[in-house]
N, C-alpha and C positions, 0 to 999 in steps of 0.2 A: 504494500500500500504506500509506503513512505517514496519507494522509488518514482510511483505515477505521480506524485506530485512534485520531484524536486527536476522533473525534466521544464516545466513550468515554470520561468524567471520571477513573475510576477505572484506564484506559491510558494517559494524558497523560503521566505519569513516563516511563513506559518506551518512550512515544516520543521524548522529550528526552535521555534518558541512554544508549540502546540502539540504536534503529532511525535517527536522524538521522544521528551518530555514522559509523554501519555505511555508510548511506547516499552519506553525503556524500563516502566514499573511493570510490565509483563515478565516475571523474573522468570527462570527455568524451572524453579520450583512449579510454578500454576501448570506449565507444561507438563512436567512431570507427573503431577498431578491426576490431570485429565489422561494422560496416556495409561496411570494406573486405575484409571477407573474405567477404561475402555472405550474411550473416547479417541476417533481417529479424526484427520486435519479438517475434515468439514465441521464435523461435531463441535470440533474443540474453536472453530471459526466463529459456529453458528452463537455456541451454548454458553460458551465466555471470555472471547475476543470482543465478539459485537458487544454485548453488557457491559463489559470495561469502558469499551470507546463511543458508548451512546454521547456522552456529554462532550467529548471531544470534536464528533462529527458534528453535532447542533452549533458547536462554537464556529467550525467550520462552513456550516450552513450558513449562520447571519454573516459574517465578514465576506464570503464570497457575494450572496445574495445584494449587499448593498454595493459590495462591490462591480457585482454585472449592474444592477440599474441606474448608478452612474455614469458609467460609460458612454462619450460622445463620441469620442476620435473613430471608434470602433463601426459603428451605425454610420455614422457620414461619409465613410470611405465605402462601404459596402454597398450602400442601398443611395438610387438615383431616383423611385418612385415615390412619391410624398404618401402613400397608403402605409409604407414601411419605417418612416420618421418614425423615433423616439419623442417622448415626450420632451425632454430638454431640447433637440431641435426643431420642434414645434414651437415654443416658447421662444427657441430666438428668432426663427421668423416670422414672428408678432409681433417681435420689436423690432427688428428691422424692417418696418413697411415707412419710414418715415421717406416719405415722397412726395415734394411739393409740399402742398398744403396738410397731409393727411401724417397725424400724430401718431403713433404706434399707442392703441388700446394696451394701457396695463392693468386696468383690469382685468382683461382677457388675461393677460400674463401673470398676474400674479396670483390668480382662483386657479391654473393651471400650476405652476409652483408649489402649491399648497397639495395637490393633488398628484403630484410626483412625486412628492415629500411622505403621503400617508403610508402606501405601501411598506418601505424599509420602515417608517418608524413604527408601524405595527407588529412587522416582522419580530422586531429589536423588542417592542416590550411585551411580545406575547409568551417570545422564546430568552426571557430576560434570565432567568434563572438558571438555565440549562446552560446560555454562555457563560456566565459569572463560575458554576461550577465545572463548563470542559476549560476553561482558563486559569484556574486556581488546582484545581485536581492534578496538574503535572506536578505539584511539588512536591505531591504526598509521596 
């Protein structure tokens, strides 16, 4: 798991301060463990790898998550149909209509802002808990 993420430039951090961390409390013991109680690499995947790293992958959940729906660069380069705008470049060409006499509506843009914004922070305080402890649990 830790390999699929550090091929990823912009996942390296959170595999150094998150998922090694988490990891590394996986001792040999737990392994050993599960192999004496006849559990083989699925089981031992399924039954107490995932329970370990439930709070780690939620942590990972919200940083990536607000991570992708900030993203401009990424959408502007790709997509040339205005069906497939992001909401942030929706919003800047709202504000960019000032032509001649015509003001860019920020109202529009700013009830648009508010609404790009609920998403992650819903995300953030729904899954508040789960982050706070996959981000604290690597120390244990």
């Amino acid at each position: 798991m830790i390999a699929v993420f550090r091929r990823h430039p912009d996942l390296e951090h959170i595999v150094e301060f998150v998922i090694v961390p988490t990891q590394k409390r996986n001792q040999p013991v737990i392994v050993e463990a599960a192999r004496i109680d006849g559990a083989g690499p699925f089981k031992f995947f399924i039954d107490v790898l995932v329970p370990l790293s439930r709070t780690m992958m939620a942590a990972i959940f919200i940083i990536m998550f607000v991570y992708g729906w900030n993203q401009y660069l990424w959408p502007t380069l790709m997509t040339t149909d205005e069906g497939f705008f992001t909401l942030v470049r929706g919003i800047k060409q709202i504000l960019l209509v000032w032509v001649g006499s015509n003001i860019p509506d920020y109202n529009e843009a700013f009830a648009l802002a508010i609404l790009a914004m609920l998403p992650p922070v819903m995300i953030v305080v729904i899954f508040q808990r789960w982050f706070i402890k996959g981000l604290t649990e690597s120390d244990k």
